[in-house]
N, C-alpha and C positions, 0 to 999 in steps of 0.2 A: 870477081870484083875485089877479095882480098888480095889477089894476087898487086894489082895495079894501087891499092892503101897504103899511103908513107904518111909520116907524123912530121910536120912541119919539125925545122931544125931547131925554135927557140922551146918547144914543145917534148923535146927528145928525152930527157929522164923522166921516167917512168917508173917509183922504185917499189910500185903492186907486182911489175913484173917479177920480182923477185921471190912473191909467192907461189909465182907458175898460174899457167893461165888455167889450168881447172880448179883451183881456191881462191883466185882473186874475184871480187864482186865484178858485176856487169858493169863493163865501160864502154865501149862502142857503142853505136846505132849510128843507121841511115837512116832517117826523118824525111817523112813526104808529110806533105799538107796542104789542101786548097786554103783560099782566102777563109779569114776568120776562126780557121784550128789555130791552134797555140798551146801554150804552157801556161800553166795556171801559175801565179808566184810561192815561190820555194825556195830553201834552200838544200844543194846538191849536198847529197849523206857522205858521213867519213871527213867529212874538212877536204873533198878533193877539190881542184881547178878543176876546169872545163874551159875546154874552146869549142867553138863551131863554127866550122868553114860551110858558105853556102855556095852552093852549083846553080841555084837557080832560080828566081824569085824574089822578095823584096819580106825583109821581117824585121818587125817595131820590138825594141829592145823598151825594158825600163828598170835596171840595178837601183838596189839599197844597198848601204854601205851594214858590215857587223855593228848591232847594237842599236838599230833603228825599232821601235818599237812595234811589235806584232799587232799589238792591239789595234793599233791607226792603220797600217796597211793591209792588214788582213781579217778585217773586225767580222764577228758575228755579226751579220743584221739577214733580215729575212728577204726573201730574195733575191740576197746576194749567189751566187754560184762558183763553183770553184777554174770555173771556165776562164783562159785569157780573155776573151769578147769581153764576160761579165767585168773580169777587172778593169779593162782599160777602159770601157764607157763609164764607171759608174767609182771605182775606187780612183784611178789615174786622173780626171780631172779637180781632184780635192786638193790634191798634191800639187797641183800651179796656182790655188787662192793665196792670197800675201798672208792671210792668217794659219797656215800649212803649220804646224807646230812643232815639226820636226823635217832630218833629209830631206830634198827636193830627190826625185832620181834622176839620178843618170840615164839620159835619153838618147838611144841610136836607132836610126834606119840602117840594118844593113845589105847592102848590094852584092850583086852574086862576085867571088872571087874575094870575096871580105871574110874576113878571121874574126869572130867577138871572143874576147874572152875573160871570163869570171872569176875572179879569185875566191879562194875557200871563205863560205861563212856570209858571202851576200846573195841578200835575196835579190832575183830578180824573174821578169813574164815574159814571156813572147807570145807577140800575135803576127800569124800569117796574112801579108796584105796581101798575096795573090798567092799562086799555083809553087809552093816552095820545094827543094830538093837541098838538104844537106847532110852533113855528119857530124857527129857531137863525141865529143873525146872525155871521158873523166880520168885523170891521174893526181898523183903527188908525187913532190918534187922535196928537194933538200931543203927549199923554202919554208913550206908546211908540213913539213916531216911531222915537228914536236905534237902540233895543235890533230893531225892526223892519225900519229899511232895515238894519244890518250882518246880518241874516239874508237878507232880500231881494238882496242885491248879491252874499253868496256862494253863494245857495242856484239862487236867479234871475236871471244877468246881463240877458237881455234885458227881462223886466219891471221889471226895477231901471233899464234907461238908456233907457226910455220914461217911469217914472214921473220920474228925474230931469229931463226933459228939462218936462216937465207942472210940476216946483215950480218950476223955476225961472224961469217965465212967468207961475205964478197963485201962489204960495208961495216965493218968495224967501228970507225967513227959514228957509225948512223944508230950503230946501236948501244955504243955508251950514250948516247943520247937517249934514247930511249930508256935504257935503264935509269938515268936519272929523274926523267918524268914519271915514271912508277913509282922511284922511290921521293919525288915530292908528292903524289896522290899518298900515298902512305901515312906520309908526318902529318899533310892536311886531316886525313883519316884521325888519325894519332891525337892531332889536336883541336879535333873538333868533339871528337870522345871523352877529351879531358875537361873541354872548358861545358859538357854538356852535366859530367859527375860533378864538377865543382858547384854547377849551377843548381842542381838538384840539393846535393849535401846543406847548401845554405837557403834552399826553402824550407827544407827540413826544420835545421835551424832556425828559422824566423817561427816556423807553425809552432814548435816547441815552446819558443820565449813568449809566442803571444799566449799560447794556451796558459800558462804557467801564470800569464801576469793576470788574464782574467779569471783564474780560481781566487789567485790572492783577495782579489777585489772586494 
């Protein structure tokens, strides 16, 4: 079956491959499911895209855009489950009321020989409406490079300083980039350390002068 697997042409840089396929994370699957399996709503790890080409079947899409809030779309309540069925009976109609208080989603059916595909960072569920058959692809592209190695480097040190080690022999540009995204994570560090001692220093100060002014008293 591998043998006959090609990655759509718009689909074609792949730059995990460049950590080699025995340390890059799992990207492929074949996906089979009868009616009512699915995907719970999530979003895909590492900042990667995904597509999925279907062979066979009929499956109910619903995307959030980055930045839609967790709480509305994926609330704790009891009874809830983490199943696609659950979400789309009971979370997915809230979201078409005119008082929805945030994104509507992005809503597709798609049909067998259909491509869906997700960009880094939105949530979205699938639910199987019938007997489905496809494949699901996770990569990063020159697109999401930045927003993907700063996930990669904290999530994953070791396949982050193998793949750094890969750009910057075959992808040089890809990994001055990178290097600059380290070193703003750095200064943010830098100065989030600074303005936390400044903040200290002047409670200090304040307990000092209050203490000082109520002995006078």
């Amino acid at each position: 079956m591998l043998q006959q697997y090609s990655v759509p042409g718009v689909f074609q840089e792949d730059l995990f491959q460049l950590a080699g396929e025995k340390r890059r994370p799992p990207y492929r699957w074949f996906v089979m499911g009868p009616a009512r399996s699915g995907t719970g709503l999530h979003i895909d790890p590492l900042a990667t895209n995904a597509w999925n080409a279907l062979i066979a079947g009929h499956k109910r899409w619903a995307l959030f855009p980055p930045g839609t809030p967790k709480e509305l779309i994926l609330p704790k309540e009891p009874g809830l489950e983490r199943e696609a069925v659950s979400w789309f009976s009971t979370i997915c109609p809230r979201t078409q009321q005119p008082d929805w208080p945030t994104h509507k989603p992005v809503t597709i059916i798609q049909r067998p020989g259909e491509i869906v595909f997700v960009p880094n960072g939105w949530w979205h569920a699938v639910l199987n409406l019938d007997l489905t058959i496809a494949v699901t692809h996770n990569y990063v592209s020159s697109v999401n490079f930045p927003t993907a190695w700063r996930h990669a480097r904290r999530g994953r040190p070791k396949l982050s300083a193998k793949w750094l080690t890969a750009l910057q022999q075959q992808r040089p540009e890809l990994a001055a980039i990178a290097a600059a995204v380290d070193a703003e994570g750095k200064n943010d560090l830098s100065n989030s350390s600074s303005s936390s001692s400044s903040s200290s220093s002047s409670s200090s100060g304040s307990s000092s002068s209050s203490s000082s002014n109520d002995s006078g008293g």
